[in-house]
Backbone as a chain_set.jsonl record, in Angstrom:
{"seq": "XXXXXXXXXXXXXXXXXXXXXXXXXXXXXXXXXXXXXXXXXXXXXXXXXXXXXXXXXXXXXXXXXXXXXXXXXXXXXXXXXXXXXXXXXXXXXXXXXXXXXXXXXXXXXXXXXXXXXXXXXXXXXXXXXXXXXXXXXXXXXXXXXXXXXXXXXXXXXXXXXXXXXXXXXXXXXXXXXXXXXXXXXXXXXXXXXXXXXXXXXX", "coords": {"N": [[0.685, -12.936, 15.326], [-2.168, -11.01, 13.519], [-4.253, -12.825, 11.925], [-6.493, -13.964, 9.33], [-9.242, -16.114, 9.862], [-8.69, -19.989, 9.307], [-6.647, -19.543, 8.122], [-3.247, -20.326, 7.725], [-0.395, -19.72, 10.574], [1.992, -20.104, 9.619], [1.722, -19.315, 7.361], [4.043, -17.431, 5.168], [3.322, -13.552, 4.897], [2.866, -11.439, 3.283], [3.151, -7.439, 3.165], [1.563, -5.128, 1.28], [2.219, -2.043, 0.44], [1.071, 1.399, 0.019], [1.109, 2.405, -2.51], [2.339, 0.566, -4.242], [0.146, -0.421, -4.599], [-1.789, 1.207, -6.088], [0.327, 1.226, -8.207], [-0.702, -0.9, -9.29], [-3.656, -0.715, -9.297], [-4.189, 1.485, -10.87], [-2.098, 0.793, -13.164], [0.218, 1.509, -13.561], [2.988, 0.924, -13.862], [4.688, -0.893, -15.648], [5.875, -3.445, -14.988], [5.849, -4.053, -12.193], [2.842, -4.147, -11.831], [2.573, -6.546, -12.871], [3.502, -8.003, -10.928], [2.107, -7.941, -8.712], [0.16, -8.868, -9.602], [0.539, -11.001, -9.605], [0.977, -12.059, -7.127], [-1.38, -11.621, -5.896], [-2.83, -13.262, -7.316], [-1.59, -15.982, -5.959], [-2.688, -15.244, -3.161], [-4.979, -15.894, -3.321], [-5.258, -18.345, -3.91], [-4.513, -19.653, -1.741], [-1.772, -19.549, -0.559], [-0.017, -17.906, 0.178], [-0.15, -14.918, 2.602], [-1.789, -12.215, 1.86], [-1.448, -8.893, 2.61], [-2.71, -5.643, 4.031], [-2.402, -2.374, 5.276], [-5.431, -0.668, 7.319], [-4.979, 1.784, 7.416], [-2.97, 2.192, 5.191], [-5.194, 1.746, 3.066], [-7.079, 4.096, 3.768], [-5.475, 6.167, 2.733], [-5.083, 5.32, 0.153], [-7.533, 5.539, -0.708], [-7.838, 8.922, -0.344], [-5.523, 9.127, -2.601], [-6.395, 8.41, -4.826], [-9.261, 9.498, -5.544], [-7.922, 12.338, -5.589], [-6.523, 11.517, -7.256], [-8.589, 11.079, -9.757], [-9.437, 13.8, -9.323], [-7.318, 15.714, -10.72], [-7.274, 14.389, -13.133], [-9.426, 15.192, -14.373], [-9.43, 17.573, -14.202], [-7.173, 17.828, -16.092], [-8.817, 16.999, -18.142], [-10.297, 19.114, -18.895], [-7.941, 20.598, -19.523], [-6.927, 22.257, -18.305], [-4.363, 25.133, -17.005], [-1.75, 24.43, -15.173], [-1.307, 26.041, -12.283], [-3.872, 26.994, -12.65], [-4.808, 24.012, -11.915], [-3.645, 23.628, -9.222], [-4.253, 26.024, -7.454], [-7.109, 25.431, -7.41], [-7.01, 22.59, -6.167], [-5.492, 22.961, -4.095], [-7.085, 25.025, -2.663], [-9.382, 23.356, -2.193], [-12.103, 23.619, -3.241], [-15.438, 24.369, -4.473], [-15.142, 23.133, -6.834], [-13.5, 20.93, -6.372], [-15.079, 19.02, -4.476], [-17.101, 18.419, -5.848], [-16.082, 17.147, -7.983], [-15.094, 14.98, -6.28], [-17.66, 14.023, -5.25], [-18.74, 12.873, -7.275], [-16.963, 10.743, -8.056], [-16.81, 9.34, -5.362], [-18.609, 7.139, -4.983], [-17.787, 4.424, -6.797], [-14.759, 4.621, -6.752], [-15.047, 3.81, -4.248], [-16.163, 1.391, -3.878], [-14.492, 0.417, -6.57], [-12.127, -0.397, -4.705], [-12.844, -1.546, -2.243], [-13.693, -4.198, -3.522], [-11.309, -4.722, -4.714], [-10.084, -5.506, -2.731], [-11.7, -7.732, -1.571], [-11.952, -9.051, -3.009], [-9.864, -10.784, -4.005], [-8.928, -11.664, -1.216], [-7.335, -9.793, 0.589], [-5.575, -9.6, 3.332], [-6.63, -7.047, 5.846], [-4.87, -5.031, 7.942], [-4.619, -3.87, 11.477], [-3.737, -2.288, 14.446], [-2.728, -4.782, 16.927], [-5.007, -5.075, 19.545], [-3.934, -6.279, 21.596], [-1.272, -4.719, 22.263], [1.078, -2.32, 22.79], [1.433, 0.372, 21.405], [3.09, 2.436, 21.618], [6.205, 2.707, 22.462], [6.964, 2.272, 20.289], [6.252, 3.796, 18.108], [6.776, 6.066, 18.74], [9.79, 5.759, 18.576], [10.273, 5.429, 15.675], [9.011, 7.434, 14.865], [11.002, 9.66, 15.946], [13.42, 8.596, 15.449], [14.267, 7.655, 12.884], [12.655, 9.409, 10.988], [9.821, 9.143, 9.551], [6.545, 9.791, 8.337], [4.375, 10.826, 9.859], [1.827, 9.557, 8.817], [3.265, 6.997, 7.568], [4.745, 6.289, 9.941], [2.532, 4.753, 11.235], [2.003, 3.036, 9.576], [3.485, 1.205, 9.38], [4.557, 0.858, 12.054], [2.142, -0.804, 12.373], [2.573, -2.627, 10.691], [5.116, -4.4, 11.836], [4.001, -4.731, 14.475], [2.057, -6.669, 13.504], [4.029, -8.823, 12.662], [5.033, -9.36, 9.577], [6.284, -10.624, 7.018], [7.583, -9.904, 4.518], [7.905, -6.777, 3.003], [6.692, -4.895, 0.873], [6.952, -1.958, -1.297], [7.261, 1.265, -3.375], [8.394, 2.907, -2.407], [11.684, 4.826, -2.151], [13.087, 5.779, 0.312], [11.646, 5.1, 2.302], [12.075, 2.148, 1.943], [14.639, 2.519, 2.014], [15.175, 3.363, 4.81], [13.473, 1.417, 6.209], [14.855, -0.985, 5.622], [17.625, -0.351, 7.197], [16.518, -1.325, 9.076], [15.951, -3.733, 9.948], [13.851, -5.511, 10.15], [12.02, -6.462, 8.857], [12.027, -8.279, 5.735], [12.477, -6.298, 3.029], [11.79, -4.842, 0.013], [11.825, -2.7, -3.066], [10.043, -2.669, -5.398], [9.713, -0.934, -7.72], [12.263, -0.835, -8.836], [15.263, -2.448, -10.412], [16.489, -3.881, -10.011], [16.267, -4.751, -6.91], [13.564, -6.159, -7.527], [13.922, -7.859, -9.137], [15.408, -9.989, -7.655], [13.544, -9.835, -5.655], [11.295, -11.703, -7.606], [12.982, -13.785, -8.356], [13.346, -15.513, -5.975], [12.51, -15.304, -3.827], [9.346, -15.189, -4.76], [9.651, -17.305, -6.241], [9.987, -19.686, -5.303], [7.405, -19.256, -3.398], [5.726, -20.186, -5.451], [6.296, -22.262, -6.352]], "CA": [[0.264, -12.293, 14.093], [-3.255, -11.038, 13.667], [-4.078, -14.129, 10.769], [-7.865, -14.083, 9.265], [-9.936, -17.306, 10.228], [-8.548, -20.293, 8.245], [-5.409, -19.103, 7.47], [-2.12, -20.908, 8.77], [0.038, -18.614, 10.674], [3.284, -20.746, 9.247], [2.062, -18.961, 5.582], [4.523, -15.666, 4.732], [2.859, -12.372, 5.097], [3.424, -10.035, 2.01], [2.462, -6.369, 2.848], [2.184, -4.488, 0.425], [2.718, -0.566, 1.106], [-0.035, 2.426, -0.666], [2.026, 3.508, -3.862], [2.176, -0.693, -4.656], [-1.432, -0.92, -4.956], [-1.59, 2.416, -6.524], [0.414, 0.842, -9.011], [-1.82, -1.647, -9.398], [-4.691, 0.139, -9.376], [-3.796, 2.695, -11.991], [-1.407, 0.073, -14.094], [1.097, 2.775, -13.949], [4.02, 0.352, -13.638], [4.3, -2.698, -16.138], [6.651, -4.463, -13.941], [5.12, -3.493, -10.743], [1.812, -4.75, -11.934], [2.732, -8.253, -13.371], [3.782, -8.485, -9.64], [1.102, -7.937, -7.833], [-1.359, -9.89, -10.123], [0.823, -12.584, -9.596], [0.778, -12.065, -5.796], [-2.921, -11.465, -5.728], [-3.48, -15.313, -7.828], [-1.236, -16.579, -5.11], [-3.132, -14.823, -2.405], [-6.728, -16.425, -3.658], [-5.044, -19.471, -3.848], [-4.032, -19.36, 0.322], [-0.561, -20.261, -0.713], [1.03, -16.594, 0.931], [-1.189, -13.933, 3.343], [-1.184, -10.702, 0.869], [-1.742, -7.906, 3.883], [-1.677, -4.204, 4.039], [-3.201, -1.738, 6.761], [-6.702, -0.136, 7.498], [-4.192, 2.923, 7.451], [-2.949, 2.35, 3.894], [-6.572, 1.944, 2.388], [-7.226, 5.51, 4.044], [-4.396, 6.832, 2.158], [-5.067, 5.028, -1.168], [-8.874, 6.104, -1.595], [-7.684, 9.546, -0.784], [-4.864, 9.576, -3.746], [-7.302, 7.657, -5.814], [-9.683, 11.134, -5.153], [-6.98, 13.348, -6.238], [-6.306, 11.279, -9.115], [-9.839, 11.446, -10.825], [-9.45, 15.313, -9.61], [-6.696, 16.01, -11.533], [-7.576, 13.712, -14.334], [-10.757, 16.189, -14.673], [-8.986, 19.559, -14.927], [-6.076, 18.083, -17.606], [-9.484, 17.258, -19.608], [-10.361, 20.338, -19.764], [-7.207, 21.495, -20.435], [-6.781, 23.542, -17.042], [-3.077, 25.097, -16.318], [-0.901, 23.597, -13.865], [-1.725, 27.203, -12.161], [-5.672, 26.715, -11.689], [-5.298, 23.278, -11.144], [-2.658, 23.723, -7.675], [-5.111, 26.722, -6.863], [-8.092, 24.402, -6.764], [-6.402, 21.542, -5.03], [-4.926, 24.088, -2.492], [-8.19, 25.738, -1.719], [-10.168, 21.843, -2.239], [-13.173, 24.6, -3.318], [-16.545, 23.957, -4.671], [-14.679, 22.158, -7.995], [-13.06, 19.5, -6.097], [-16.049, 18.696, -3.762], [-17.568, 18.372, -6.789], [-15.537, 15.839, -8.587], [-14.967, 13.316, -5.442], [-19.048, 13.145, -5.006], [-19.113, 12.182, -8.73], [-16.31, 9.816, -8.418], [-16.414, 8.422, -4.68], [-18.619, 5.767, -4.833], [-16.971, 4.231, -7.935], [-13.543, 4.677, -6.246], [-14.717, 3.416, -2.969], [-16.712, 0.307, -4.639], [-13.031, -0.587, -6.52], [-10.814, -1.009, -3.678], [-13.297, -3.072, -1.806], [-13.647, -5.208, -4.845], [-9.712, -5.324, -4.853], [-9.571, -6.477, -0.861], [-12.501, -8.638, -0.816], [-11.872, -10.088, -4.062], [-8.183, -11.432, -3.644], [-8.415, -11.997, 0.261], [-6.224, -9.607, 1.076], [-5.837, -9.245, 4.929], [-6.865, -5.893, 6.314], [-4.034, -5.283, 9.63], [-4.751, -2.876, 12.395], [-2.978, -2.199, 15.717], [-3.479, -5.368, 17.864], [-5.519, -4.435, 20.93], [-2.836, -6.671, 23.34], [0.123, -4.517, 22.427], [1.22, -0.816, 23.262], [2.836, 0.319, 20.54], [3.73, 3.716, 21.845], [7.234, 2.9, 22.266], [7.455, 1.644, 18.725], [5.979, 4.964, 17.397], [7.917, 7.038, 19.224], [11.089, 5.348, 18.21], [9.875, 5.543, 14.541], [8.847, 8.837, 14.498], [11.908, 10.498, 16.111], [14.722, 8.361, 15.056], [13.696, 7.489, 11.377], [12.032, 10.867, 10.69], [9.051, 9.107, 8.719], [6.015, 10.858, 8.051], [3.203, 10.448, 11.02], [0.899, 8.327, 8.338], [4.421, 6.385, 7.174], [4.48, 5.583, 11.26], [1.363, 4.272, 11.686], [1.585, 1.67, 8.782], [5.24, 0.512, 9.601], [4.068, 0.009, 13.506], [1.052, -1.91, 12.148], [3.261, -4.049, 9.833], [5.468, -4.724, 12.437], [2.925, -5.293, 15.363], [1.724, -8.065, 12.723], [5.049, -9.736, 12.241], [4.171, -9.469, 8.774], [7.283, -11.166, 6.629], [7.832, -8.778, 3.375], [7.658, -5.327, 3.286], [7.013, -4.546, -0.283], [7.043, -0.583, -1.267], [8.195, 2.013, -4.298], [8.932, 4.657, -1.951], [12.58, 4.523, -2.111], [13.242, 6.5, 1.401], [11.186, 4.286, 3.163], [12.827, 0.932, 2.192], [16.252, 2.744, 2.9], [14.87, 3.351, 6.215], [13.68, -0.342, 6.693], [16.483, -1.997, 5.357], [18.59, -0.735, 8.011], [15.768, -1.655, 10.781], [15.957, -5.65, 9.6], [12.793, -6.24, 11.323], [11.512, -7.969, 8.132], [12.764, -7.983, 4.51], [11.523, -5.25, 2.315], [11.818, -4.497, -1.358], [11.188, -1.778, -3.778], [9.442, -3.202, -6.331], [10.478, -0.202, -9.24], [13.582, -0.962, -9.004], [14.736, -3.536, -11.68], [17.879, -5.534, -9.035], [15.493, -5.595, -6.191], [12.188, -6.643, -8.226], [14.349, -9.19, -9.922], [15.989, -10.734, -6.603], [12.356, -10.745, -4.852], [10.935, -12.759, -8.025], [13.894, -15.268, -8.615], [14.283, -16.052, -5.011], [11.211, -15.602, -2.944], [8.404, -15.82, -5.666], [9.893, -18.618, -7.116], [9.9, -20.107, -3.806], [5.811, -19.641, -3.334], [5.001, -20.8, -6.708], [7.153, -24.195, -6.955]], "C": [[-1.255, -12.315, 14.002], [-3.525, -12.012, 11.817], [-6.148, -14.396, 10.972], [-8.343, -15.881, 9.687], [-9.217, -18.599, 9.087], [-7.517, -20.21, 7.829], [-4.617, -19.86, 8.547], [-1.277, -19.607, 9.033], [1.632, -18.775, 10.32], [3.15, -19.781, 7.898], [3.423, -17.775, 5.892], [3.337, -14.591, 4.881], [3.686, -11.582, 4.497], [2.969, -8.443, 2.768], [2.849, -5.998, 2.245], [1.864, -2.937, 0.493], [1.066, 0.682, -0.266], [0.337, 2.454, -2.391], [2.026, 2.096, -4.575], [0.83, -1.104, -5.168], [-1.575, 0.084, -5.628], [-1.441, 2.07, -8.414], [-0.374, -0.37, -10.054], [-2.52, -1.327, -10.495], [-5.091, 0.801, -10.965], [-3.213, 1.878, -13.416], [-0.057, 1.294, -14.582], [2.82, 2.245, -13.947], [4.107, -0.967, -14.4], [4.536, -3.367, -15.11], [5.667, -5.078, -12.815], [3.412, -4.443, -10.653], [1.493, -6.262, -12.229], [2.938, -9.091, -11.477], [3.172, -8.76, -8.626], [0.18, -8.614, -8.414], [-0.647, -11.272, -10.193], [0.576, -12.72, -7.99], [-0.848, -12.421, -5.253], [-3.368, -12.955, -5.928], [-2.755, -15.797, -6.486], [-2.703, -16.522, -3.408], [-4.823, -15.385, -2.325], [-6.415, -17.76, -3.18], [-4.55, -19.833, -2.357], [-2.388, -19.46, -0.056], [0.414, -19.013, 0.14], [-0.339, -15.801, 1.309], [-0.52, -12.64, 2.915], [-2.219, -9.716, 2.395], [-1.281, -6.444, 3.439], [-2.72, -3.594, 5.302], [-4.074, -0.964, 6.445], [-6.036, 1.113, 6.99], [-3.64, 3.33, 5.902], [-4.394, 2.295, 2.896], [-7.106, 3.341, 2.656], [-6.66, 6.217, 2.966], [-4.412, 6.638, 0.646], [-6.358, 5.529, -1.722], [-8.408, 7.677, -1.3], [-7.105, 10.158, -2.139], [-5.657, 8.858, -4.739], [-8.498, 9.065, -6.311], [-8.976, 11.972, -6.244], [-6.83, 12.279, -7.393], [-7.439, 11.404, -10.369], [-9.847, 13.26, -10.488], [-8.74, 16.015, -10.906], [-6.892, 15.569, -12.705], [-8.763, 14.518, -14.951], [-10.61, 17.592, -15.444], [-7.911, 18.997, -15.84], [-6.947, 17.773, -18.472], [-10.057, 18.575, -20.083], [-9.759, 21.592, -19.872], [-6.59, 22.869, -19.573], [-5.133, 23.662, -16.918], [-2.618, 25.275, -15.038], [-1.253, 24.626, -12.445], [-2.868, 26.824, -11.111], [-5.546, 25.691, -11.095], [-4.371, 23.337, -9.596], [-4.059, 24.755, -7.05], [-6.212, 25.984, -6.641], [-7.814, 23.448, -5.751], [-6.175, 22.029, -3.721], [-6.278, 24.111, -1.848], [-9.529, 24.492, -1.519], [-11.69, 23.2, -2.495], [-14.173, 23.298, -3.839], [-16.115, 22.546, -5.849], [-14.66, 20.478, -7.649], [-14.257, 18.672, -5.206], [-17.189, 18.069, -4.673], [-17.437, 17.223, -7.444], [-15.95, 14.836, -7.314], [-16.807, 13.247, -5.103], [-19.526, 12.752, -6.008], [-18.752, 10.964, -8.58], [-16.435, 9.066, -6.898], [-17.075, 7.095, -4.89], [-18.27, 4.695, -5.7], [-15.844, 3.832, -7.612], [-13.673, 3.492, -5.03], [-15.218, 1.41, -3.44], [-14.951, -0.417, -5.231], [-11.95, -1.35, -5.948], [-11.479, -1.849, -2.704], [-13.506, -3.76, -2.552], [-12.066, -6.061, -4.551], [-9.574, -6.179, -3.156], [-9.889, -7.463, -0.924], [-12.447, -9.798, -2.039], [-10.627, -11.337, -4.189], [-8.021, -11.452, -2.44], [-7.279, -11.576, 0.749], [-6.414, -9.039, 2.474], [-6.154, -7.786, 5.106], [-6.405, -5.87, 7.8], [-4.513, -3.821, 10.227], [-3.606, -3.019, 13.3], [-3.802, -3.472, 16.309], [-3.895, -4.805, 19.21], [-4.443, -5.044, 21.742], [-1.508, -5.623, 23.393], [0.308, -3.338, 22.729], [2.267, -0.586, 22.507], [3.454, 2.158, 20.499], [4.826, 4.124, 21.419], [7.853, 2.963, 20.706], [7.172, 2.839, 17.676], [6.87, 6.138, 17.485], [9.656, 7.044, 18.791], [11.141, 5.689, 16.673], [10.083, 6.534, 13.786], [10.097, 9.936, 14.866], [13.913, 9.991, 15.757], [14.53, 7.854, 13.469], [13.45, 8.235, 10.794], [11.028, 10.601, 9.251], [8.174, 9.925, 9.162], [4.74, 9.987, 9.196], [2.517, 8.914, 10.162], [2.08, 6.781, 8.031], [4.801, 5.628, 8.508], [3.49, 4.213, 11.416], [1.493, 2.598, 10.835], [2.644, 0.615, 9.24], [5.386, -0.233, 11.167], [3.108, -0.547, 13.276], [1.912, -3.275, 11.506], [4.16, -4.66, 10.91], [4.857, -5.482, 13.679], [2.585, -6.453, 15.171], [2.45, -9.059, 12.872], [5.028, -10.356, 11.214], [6.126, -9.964, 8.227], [8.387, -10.297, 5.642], [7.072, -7.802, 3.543], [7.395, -4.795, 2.024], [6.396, -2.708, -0.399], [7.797, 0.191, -2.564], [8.392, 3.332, -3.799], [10.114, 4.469, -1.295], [12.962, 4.793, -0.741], [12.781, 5.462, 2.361], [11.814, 2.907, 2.886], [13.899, 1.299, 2.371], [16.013, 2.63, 4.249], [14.698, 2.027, 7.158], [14.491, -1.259, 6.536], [17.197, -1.602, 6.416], [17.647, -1.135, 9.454], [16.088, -2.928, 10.745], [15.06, -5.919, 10.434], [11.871, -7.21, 10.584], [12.283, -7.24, 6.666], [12.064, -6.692, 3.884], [12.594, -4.879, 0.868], [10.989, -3.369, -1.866], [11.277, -1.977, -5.084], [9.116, -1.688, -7.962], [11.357, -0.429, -9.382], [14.06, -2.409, -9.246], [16.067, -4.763, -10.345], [16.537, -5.941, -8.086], [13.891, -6.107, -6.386], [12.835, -8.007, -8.648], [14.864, -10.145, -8.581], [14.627, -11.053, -5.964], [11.461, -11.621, -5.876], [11.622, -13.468, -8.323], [14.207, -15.877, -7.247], [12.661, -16.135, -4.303], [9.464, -16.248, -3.735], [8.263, -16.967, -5.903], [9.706, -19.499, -6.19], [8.435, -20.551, -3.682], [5.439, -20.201, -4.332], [5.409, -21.677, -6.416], [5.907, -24.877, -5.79]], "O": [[-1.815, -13.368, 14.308], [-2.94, -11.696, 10.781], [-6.847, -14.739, 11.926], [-7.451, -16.729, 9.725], [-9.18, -18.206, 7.921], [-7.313, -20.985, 6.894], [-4.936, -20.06, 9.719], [-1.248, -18.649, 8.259], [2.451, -17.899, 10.599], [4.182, -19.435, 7.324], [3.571, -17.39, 7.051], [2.238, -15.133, 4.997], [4.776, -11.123, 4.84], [1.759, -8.633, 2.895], [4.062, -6.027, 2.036], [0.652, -2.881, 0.702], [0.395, 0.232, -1.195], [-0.521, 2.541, -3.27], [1.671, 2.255, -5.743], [0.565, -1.972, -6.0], [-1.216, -0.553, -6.618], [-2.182, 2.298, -9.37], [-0.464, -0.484, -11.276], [-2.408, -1.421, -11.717], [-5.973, 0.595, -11.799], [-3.658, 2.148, -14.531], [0.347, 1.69, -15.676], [3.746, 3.053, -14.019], [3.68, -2.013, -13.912], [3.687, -3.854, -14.364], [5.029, -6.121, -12.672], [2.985, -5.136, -9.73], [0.511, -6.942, -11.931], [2.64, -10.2, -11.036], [3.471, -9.58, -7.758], [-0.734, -9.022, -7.698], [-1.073, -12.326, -10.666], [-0.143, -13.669, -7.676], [-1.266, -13.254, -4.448], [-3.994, -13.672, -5.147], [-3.648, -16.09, -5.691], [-3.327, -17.443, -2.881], [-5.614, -15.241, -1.393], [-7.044, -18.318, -2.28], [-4.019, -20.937, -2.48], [-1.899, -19.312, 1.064], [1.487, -19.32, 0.658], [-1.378, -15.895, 0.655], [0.548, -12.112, 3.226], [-3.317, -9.96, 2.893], [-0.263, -6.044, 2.874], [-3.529, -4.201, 6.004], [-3.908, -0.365, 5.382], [-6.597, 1.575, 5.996], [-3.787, 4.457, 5.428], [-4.381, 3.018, 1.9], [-7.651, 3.843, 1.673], [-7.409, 6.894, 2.262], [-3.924, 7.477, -0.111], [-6.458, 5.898, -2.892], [-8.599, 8.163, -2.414], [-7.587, 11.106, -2.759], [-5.048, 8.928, -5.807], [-8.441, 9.501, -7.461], [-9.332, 12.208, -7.398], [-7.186, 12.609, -8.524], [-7.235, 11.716, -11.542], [-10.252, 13.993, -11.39], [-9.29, 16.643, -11.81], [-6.68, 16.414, -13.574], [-8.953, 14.377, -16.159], [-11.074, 18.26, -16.368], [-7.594, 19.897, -16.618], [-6.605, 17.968, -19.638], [-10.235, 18.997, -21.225], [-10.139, 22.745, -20.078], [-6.074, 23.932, -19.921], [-4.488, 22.626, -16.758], [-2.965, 26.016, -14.118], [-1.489, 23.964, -11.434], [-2.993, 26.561, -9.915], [-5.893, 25.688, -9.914], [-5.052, 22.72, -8.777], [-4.827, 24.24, -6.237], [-6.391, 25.806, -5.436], [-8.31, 23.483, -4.625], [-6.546, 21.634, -2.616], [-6.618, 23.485, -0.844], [-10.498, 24.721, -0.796], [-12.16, 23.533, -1.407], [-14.039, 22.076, -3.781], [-16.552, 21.397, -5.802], [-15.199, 19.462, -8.085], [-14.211, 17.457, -5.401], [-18.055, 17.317, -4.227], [-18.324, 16.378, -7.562], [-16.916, 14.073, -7.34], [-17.153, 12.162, -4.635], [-20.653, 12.256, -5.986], [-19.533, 10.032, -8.768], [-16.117, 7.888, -7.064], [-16.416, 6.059, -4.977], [-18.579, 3.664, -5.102], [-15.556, 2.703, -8.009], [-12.868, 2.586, -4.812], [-14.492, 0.44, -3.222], [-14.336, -1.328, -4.675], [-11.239, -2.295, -6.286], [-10.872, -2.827, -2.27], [-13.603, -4.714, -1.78], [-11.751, -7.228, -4.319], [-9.025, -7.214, -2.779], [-9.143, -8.388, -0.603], [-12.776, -10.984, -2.013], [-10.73, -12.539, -4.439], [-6.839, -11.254, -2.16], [-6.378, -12.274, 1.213], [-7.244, -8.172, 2.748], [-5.758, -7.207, 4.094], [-7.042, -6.374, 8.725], [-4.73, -2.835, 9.524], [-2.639, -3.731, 13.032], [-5.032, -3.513, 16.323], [-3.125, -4.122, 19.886], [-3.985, -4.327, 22.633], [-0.767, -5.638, 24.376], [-0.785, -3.01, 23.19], [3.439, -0.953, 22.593], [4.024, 2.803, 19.619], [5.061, 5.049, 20.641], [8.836, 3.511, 20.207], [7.738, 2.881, 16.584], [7.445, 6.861, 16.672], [10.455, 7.977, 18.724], [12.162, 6.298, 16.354], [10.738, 6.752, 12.766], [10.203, 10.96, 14.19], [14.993, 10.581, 15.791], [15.74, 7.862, 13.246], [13.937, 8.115, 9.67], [11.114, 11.269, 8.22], [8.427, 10.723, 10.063], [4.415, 8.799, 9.19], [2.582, 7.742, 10.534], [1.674, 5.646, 8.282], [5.159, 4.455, 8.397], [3.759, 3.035, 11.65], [1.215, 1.476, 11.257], [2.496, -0.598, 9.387], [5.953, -1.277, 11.488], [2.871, -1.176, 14.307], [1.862, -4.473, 11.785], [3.886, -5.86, 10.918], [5.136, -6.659, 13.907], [2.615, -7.327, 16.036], [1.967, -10.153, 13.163], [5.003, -11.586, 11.238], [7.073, -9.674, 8.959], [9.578, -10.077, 5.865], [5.943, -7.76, 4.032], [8.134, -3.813, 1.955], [5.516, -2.298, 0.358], [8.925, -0.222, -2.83], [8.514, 4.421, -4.359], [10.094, 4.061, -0.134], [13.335, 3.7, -0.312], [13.57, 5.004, 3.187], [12.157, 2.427, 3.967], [14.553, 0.47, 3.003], [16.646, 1.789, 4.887], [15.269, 1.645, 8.18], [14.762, -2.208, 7.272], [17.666, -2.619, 6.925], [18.08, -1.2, 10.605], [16.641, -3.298, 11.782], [15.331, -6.539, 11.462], [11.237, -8.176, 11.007], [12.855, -6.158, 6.538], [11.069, -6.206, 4.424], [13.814, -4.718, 0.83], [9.886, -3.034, -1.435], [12.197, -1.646, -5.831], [8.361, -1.794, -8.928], [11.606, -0.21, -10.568], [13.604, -3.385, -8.651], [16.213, -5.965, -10.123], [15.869, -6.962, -8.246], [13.165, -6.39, -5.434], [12.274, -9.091, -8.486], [14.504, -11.311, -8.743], [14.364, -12.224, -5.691], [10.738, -12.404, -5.261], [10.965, -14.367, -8.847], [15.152, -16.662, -7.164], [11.885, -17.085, -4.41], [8.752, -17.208, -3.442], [7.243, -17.655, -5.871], [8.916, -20.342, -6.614], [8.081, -21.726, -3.782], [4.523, -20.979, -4.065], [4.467, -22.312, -5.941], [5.824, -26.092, -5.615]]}, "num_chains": 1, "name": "protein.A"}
């Protein structure tokens, strides 16, 4: 497991998936959010290695982007219409917004990494994870970027899989290559804090 300086490699390894931090992020999820700011205190405290991939931070400052885009044209009131036609054609508008809003955006989510020590995973250089992509991508039928993170988390031998993109924990649940939860959903939110949580805290 690639394991920052300092760190035991006996801890757990949480990742946690784009749309999780998202939630976060945004606070667009009570639940969702109580979960991760409990994860995060853990994660300061060394007690569990909170991890996600170079690949999901790509993916989160883009929809972070689009979210101050859109948040721009419903202030002033733009229909659903213009705003798809802007987005589509990413014109002068949107080029516009993200050099208002990136460094702002980009400034928060390194805040959020560097502040709560949360690992940042890549591809290890020893491994060849061809096969593992290939297998991924044509028997799973995730989405190229949905590859990339899932052969990083794996590569890792990262422990929990956490995620609210229902499709994708169907998909990993039947791989069993590590646990994974989808943290909107009120059974398996409640089973990963009465059983595993409860577990790191005590």
């Amino acid at each position: 497991m690639t394991v920052q300086k300092g760190r035991s490699s006996l801890i757990d390894t949480f990742f946690v998936d784009t749309n999780v931090l998202l939630d976060y992020l945004e606070k667009r999820h009570k639940e969702v959010y109580r979960v991760v700011f409990e994860l995060l205190r853990l994660s300061r405290e060394g007690k569990i290695i909170l991890a996600t991939s170079i690949f999901n931070i790509a993916e989160l400052l883009e929809k972070e982007l689009d979210i101050a885009f859109y948040s721009k044209c419903m202030r002033k009131k733009m229909s659903c219409d213009e705003i798809i036609r802007l987005a589509k054609n990413k014109g002068r508008s949107y080029e516009k917004t993200l050099e208002n809003c990136r460094g702002r955006l980009e400034s928060r989510v390194k805040k959020l990494i560097e502040k709560n020590d949360i690992l940042l995973l890549s591809l290890p250089e020893n491994i060849d994870p061809l096969e593992q992509v290939c297998d991924l991508g044509v028997n799973t039928f995730l989405s190229s970027q949905d590859v990339m993170i899932v052969t990083t988390a794996l590569a890792n031998s990262v422990t929990y899989f956490l995620s609210n993109d229902n499709e994708l924990v169907k998909k990993l649940g039947q791989n069993g290559s590590f646990y994974v939860f989808n943290l909107r959903k009120d059974e398996q939110r409640e089973i990963f804090c009465n059983t595993v949580l409860k577990v790191v805290q005590s």
